[in-house]
N, C-alpha and C positions, 0 to 999 in steps of 0.2 A: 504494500500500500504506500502510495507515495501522498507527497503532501496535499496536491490538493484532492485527491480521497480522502483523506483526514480530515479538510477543510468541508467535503460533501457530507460527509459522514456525523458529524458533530456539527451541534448550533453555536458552541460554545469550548472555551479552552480555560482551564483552570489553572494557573502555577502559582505551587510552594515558590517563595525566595530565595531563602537562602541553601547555598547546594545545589539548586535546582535552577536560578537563573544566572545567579554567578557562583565563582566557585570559592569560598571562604568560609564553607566551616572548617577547618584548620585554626584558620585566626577565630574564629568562635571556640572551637576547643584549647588554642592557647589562653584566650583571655582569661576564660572560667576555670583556667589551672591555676594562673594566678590567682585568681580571686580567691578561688576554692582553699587552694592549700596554700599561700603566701600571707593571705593577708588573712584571712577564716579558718586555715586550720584543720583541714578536714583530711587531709592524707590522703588522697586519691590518687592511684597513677593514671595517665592517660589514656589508656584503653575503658576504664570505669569511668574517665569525664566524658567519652568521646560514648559511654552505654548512658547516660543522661540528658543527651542533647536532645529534647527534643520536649514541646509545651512552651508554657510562659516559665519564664524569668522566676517569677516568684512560686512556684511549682516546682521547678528544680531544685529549688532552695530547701523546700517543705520535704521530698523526697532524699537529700541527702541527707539536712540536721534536723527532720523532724518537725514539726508544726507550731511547737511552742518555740525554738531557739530565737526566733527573729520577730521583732514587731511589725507589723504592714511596712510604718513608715522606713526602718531599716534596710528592711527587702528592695523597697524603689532606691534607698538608697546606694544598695551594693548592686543591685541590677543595672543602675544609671550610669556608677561607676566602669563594671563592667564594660558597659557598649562604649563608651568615652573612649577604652582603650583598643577594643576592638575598632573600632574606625580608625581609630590615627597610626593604628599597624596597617587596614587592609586598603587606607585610601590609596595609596599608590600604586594598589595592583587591582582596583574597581574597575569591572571590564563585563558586559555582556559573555555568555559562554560561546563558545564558536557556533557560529549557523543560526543564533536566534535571532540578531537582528531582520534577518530574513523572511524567517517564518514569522515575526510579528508585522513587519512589511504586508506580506501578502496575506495574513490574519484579514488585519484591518481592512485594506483591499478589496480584501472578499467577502466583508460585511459580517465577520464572524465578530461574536460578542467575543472580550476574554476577561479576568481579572485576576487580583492574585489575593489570593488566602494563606494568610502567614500568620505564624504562632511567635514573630517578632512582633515588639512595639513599633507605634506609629515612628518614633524618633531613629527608629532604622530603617525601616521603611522608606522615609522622605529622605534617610541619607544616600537610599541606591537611587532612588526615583529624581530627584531634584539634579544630583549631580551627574546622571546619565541621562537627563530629559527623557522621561519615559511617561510620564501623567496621561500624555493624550495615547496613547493606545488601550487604555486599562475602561472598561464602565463600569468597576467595580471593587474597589479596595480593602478587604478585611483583615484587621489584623488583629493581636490579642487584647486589646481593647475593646474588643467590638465584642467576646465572646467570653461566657461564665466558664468554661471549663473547654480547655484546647486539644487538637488529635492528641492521640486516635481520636475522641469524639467527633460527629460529625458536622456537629454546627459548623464550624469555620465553612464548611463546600458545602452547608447547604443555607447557609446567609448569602455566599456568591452566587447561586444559583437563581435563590430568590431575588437580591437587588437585580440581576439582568436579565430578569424573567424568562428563565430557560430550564425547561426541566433536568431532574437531575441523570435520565437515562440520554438526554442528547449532551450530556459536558463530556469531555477527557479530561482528565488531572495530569500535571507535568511535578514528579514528586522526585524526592533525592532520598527519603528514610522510610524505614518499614514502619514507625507509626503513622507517618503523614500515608503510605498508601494505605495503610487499617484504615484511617478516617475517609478518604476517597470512598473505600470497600463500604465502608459502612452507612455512606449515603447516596451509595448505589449506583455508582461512578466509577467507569475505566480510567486507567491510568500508566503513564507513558513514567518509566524510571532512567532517571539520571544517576549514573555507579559515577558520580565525584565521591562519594566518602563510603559507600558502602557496597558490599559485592553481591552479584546476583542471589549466590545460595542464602543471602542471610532474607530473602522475599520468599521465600518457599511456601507461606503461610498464605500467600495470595492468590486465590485465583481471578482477579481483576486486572491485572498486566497484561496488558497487550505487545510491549516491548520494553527493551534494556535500552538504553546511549551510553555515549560519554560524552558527548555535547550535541549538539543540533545539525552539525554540520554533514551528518550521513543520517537526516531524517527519508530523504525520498527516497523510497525502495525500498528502504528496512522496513517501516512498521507492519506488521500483522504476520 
């Protein structure tokens, strides 16, 4: 199936962020080492930061030290701190993944709705979106603000589905983690995987995948 079957086939294109449009969770798994164990304490090696990436900020937090350790306000505030440093490590390597600028080219083109559903905050968010002008492609923005409780659960794809009025059997999700494709799976949505950070066999659990990448750039031909 090449792209534009893709584009026939769905009314609608869903993408995770981070991982999934650019490639930096590395530098999300570096920051949260820091945070985690530098400055919090927690002894985690890397491969256990890199089995917690994934929900809000203040959820990871509650799953490592527990639900009492930190007050609301502390949480935004080591959460805040976090993204501070995550930006000023990945801005100079802030880049679309190969081949998407393309597909979202002919996306829009071809009158196809898309948006993105992320389990970042808005304040990362507007840092990929602003500095890579990317707002006019998108009819619909959600991110962990916008939602009680983040993937797996399926609200984040199925608040994008509602703001651009598109049911949830005509979207594709474009995902980089096996919770982000659980939450697809679970609101009834195929989804295209992005292996930046994780490898096929660890998707095994899915049967909503339509296909593997590693960036965008050999979408025609491959999918299906």
């Amino acid at each position: 199936m090449n792209i534009d079957t893709v584009l026939s086939r769905y009314k609608a294109l869903l993408f995770d962020l981070n991982g999934t449009m650019i490639d930096d969770m590395k530098y999300h798994i570096v920051a949260w080492s820091d945070m985690l164990n530098n400055v919090l304490g927690a002894g985690l090696s890397y491969e256990e930061v890199k089995a917690q990436m994934y929900g809000k900020n203040e959820e990871l937090l509650v799953r490592v030290f527990g639900p009492d350790k930190f007050s609301r306000e502390e949480m935004q505030q080591y959460s805040m701190e976090k993204e501070r440093r995550y930006q000023a490590a990945f801005l100079p390597e802030l880049k679309l993944l190969d081949g998407l600028p393309g597909l979202l080219d002919q996306a829009k083109a071809s009158g196809i709705r898309m948006a993105i559903g992320s389990a970042a905050n808005t304040f990362n968010i507007d840092f990929v979106l602003d500095n890579l002008r990317l707002r006019s492609y998108f009819d619909a923005i959600i991110s962990a603000d916008d939602v009680e409780i983040s993937k797996p659960d399926p609200d984040t794809y199925l608040k994008c589905a509602a703001a651009i009025g598109v049911t949830t059997k005509d979207c594709l999700v474009f995902e980089d983690a096996p919770k982000g494709v659980e939450a697809a799976f679970n609101a009834g949505m195929d989804c295209v995987v992005l292996t930046t950070l994780h490898e096929p066999h660890e998707f095994s659990a899915y049967p909503n995948i339509i296909h593997f990448m590693n960036d965008y750039s050999g979408l025609a031909g491959k999918i299906g």
